[in-house]
C-alpha positions in Angstrom: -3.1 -10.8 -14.8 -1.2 -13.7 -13.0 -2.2 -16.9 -14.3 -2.5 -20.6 -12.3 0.4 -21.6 -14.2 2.1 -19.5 -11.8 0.2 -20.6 -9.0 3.4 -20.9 -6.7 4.4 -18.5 -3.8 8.2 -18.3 -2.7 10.3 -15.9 -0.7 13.7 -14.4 -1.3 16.2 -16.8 -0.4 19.7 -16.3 0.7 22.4 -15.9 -1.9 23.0 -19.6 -1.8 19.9 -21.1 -3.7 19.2 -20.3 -7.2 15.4 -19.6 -6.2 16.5 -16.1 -4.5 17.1 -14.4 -8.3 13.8 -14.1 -10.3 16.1 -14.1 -13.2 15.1 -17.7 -13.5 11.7 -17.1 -14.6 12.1 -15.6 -17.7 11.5 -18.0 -19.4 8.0 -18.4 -18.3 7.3 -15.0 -19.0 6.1 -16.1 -22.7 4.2 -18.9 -21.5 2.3 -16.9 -19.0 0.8 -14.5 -21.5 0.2 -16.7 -24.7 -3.4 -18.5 -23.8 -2.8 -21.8 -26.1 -0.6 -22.1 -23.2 -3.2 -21.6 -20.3 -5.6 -24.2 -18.9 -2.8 -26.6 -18.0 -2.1 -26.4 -22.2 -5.1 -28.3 -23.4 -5.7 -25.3 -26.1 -2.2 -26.0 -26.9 -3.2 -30.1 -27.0 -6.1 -29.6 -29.2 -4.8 -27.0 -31.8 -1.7 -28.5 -32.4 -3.4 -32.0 -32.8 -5.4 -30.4 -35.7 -2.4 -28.6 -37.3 -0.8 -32.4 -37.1 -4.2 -33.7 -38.9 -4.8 -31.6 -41.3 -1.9 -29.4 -42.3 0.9 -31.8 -43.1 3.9 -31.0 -43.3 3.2 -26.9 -42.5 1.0 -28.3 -39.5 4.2 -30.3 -38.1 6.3 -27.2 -38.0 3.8 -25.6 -36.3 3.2 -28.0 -33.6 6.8 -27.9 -33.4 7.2 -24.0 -32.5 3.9 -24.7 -29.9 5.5 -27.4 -28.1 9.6 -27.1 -28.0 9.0 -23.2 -26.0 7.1 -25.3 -23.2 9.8 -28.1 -23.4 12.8 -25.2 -22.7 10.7 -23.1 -20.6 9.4 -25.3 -18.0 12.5 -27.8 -18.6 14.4 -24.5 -17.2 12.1 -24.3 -14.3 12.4 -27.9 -13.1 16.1 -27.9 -13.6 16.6 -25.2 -11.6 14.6 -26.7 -9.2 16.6 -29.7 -8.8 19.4 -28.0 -8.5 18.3 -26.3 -5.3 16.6 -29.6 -4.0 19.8 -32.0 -4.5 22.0 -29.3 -3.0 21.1 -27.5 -0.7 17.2 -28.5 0.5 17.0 -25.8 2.6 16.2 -24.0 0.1 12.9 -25.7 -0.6 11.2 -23.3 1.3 12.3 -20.6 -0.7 10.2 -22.6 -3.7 6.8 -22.0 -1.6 7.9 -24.8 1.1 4.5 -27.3 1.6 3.8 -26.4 -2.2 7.3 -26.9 -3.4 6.7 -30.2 -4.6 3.2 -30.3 -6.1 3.9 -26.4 -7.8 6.8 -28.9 -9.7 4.1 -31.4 -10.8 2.6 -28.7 -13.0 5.3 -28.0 -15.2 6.6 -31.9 -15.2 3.1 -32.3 -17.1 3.5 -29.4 -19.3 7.1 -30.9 -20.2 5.2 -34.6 -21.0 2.4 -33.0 -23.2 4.6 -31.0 -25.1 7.1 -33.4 -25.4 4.5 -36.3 -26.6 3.5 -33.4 -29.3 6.8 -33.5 -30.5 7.4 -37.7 -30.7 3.9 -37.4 -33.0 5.2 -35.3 -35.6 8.1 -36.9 -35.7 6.6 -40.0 -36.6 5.6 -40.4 -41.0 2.1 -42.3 -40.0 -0.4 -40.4 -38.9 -1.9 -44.2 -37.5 0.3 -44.4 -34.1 1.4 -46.9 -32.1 -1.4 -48.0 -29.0 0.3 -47.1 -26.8 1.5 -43.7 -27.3 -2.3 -43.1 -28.4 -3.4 -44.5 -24.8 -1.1 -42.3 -23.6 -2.5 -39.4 -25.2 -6.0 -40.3 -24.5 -5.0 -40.4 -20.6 -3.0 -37.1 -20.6 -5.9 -35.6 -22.5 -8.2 -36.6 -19.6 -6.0 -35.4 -17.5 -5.6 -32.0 -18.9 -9.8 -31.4 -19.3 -10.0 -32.7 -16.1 -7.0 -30.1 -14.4 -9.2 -27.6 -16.9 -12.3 -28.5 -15.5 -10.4 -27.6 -11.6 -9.4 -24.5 -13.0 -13.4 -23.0 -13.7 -14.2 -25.2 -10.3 -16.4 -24.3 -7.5 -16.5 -20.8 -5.9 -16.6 -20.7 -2.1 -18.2 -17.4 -1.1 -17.7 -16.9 2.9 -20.4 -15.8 5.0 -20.1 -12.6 6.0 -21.2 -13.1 9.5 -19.0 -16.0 10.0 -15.4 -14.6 8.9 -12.9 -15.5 9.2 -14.1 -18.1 11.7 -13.2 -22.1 11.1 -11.9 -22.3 7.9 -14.3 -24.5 5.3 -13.3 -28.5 4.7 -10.2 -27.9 2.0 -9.5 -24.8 3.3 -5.8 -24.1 5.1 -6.4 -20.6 8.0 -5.2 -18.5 6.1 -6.2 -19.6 2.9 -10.0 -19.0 4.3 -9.0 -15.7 5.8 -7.8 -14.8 2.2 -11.1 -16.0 0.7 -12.8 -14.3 3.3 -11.1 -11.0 2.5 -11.3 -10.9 -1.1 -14.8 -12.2 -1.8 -16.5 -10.2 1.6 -16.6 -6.9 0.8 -19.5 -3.6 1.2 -19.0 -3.4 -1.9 -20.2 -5.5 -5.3 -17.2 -7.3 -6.9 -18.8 -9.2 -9.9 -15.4 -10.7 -10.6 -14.0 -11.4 -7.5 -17.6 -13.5 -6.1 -17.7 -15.6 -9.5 -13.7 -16.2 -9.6 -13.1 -20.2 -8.7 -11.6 -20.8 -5.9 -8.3 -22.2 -7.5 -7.9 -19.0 -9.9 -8.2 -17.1 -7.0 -5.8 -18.2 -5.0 -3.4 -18.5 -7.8 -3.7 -15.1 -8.0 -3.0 -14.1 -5.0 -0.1 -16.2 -4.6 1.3 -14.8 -7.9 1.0 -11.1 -6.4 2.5 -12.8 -3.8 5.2 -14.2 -5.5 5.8 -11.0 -7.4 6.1 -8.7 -4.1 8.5 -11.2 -3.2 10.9 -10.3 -6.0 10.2 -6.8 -4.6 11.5 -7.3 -1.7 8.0 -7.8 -0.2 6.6 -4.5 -1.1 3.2 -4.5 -2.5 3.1 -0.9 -3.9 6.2 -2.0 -6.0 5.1 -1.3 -9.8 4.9 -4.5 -11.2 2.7 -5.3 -7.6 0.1 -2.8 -8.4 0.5 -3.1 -12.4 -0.6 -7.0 -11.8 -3.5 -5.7 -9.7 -5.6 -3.3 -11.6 -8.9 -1.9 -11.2 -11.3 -2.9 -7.8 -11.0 -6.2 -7.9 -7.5 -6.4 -8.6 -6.8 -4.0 -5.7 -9.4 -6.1 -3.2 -7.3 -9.2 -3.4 -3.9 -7.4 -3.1 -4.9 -6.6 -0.2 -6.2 -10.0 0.6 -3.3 -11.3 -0.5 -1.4 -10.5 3.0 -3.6 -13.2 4.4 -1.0 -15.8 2.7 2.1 -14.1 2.2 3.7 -13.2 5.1 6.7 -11.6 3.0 4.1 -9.1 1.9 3.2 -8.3 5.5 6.7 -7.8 6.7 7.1 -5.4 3.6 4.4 -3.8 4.8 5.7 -3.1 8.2 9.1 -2.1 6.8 7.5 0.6 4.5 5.2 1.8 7.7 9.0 2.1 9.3 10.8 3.8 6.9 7.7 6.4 5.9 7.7 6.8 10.0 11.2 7.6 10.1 11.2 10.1 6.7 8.3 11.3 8.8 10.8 11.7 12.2 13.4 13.4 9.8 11.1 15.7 7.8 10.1 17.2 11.3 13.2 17.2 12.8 14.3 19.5 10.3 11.2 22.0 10.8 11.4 22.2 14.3 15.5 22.9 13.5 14.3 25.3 11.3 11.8 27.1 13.5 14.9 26.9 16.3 17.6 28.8 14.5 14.8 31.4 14.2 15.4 34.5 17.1 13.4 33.5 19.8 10.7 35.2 22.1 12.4 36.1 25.9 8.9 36.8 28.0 9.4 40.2 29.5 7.1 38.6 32.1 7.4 34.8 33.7 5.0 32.6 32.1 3.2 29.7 33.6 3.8 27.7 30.6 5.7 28.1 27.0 5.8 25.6 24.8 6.9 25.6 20.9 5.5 23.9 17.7 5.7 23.4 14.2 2.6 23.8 12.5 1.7 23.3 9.0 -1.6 23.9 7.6 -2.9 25.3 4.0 -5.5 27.8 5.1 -5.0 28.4 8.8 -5.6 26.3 12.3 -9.2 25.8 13.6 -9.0 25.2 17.6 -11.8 23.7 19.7 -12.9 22.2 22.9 -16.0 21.3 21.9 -17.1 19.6 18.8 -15.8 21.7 15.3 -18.3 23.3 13.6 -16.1 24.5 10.8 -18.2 28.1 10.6 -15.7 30.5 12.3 -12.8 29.6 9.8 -15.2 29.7 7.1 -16.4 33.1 8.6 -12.3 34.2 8.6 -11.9 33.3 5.3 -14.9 35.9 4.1 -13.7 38.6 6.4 -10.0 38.7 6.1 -9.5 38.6 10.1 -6.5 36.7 11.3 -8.0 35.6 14.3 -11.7 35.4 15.7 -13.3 33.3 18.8 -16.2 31.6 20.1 -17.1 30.1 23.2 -14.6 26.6 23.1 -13.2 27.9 19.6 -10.8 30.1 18.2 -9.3 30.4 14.4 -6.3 31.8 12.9 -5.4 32.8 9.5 -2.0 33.0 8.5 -0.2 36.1 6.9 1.5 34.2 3.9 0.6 31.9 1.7 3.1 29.4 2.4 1.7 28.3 5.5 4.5 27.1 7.2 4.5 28.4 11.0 6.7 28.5 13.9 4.2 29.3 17.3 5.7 29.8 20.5 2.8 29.0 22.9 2.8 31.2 26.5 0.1 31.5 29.1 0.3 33.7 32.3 -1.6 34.5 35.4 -2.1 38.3 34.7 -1.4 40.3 31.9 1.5 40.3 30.2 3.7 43.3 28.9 2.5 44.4 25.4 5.6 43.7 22.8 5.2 45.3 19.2 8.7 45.7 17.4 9.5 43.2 14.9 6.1 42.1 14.5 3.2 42.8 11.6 0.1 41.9 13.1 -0.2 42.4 17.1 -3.7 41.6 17.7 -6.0 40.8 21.2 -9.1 39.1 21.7 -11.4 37.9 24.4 -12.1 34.1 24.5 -14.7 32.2 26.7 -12.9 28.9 27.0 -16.0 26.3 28.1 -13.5 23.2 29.2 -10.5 24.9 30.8 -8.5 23.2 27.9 -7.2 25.2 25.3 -5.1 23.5 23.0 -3.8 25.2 19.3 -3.4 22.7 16.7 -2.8 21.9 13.1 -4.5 18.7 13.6 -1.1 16.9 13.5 0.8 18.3 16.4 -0.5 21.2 19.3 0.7 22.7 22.0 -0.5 21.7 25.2 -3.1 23.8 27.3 -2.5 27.3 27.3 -5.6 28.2 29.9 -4.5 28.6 34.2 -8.0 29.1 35.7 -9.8 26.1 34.1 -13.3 27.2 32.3 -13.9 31.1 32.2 -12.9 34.2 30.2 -9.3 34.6 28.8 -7.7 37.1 26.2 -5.4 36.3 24.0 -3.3 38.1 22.1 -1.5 37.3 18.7 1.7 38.3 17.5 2.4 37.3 14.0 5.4 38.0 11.4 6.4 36.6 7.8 9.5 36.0 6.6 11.8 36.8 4.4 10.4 35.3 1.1 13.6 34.0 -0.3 14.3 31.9 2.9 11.5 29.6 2.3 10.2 29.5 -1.0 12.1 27.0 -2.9 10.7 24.8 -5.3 13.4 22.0 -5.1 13.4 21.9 -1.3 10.8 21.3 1.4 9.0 24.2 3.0 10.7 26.1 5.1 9.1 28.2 7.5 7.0 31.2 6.2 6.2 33.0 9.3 5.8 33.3 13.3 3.6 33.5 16.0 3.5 34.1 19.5 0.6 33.3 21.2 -0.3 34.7 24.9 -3.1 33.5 26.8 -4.4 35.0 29.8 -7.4 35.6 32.0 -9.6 38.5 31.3 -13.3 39.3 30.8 -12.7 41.3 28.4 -14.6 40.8 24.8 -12.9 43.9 23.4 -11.1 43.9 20.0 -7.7 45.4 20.2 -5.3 46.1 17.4 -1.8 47.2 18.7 
């Protein structure tokens, strides 16, 4: 889980500031998942003061191995940090801009206290001086108080008013966030008791690790931080304050769009370099698809019932209608199809060679809109007359095996149709 000592949120930066590599927190990588380390180090504090007390010269070593890891680790941090602030501030965004400053404050404490830790076992007495005992006593306060923040109040939106005006301490999107990942149908236990401050940390440290992702959110080390429900809930929150998230977002909606694009370019290319039906007679309309589908295509003007595929399935027919419906089961398994579309004003020439299956129905369309689909594309209307009685007939062929069943490649198509539509009262069955 992303801790509060990470609590931070930056974006890539150009090649310029040091903050653009998340080489430089590596160092915090041990400090992040050792817990005498968490609650701004008071575990650390209060062990190592009773190693100093009671186990002499073993306990000073020990402190020692506590304390010089934060000193190097968060030493690193701020370094680096000055670095990019004294040359080149414009890269003070790139540090989580408005909480550049203040993220630093964190680890310039962490560098004190352990630092302090190590001036106390240097010293032979364990009676020291006033004022580095004040100085203890303050940090100390300091430290249960920052603690204290850290299992603070939890703000629980109402549901009715989100997002709304944010609450007093709240930035807009930091309510929007709240309201996101504590608002939910479901019952998050951990999310609704989570403090406000842990909360938010969390988020921005999702946010701060899709940032070294390039903003992607389904990067591994995204999702791997976000596990189970609650994780997951504020991931998704999390886009409410990190905007490099949401542009990763859109890119990946892009790119899976164009691999989309691509992928059916290359069916329809496929389906093309396939020999073509040339009507014997003019149709009114042709029109040619891709289709894809696992078990067949279900086709309705009304609303689906889902019976007559289900009735296919038992019977074995590859085609079968009702009023405002019509089904088709394909020949192959691989149900990769190529349908050339045609509808006509009478009937149309009957054409058998080179096909398996030649096969007529009558069809009582109940909108005057016929449309075949997979569900993802269709061809457009294939009725003339509006509502009232059509056949249609079926022409269907698979192909060659070889040509598109390869495991290492996409599908290729697996078969043909032609589909003609026309008018007809006819309810007659006819196989050619």
């Amino acid at each position: 889980m992303v801790g509060e000592s990470r609590s931070g949120y930056v974006v890539l930066g150009p090649g310029g500031c040091l903050r653009s590599g998340g080489w430089i927190d590596l160092p915090l990588y041990v400090k992040t998942f050792v817990p005498l380390y968490w609650y701004g180090m008071l575990p650390a504090v209060l062990v190592g003061f009773l190693l100093w007390w009671k186990a002499g010269r073993a306990g000073r070593v020990l402190v020692r191995v506590i304390a010089v890891p934060v000193v190097l680790a968060s030493g690193w941090r701020l370094g680096v940090f000055a670095l990019d602030a004294l040359i080149e501030p414009d890269c003070l965004p790139f540090w989580g801009g408005p909480y550049a400053w203040p993220n630093q404050g964190h680890r310039v404490v962490e560098v004190v206290v352990a630092s302090l830790m190590l001036l106390a076992v240097r010293l032979r007495s364990r009676r020291l001086p006033r004022p580095v005992v004040a100085a203890g006593v303050l940090l100390v306060v300091v430290l249960v108080t920052e603690a204290d923040a850290a299992s603070g109040r939890v703000t629980v939106p109402d549901a009715d008013a989100c997002p709304g005006a944010p609450a007093a301490g709240f930035s807009a999107a930091e309510w929007r966030f709240l309201c996101d990942a504590r608002v939910s149908d479901w019952h998050h236990a951990g999310v609704e008791t989570m403090p406000d401050a842990r909360l938010l940390a969390y988020g921005r440290g999702l946010c701060e690790l899709a940032t070294r992702h390039g903003g992607d959110a389904t990067a591994k080390a995204v999702k791997g931080a976000a596990k189970g429900e609650e994780g997951r809930k504020i991931l998704g929150a999390t886009r409410q304050i990190c905007p490099v998230m949401v542009r990763g977002d859109e890119a990946n909606i892009e790119k899976h769009r164009l691999e989309q694009e691509n992928w059916l370019a290359g069916r329809r290319a496929a389906c093309a370099s396939l020999p073509q039906h040339k009507p014997r007679a003019r149709p009114v309309r042709q029109a040619k698809e891709y289709f894809s589908t696992e078990w067949g295509i279900d086709t309705y003007e009304d609303e689906p019932s889902g019976e007559l595929a289900a009735d296919l399935l038992k019977t074995g027919m590859v085609i079968a209608a009702t009023p405002g419906n019509v089904a088709i089961s394909p020949v192959t398994e691989m149900s990769v199809i190529c349908v050339t579309g045609e509808s006509y004003r009478q009937r149309p020439p009957v054409e058998k060679k080179g096909w398996d299956v030649v096969v007529e129905i009558g069809y009582t369309s109940t909108l005057g809109d016929l449309r075949f689909t997979d569900t993802n594309r269709e061809l457009p209307d294939l009725t003339v007359g509006g509502p009232g009685n059509y056949r249609i007939r079926l022409h269907m062929r698979a192909l060659p095996e070889e040509e598109y069943y390869d495991e290492t490649k996409d599908p290729a198509p697996s078969e043909q149709w032609l589909i003609m539509v026309y008018p007809g009262d006819s309810k007659k069955t006819v196989r050619y």
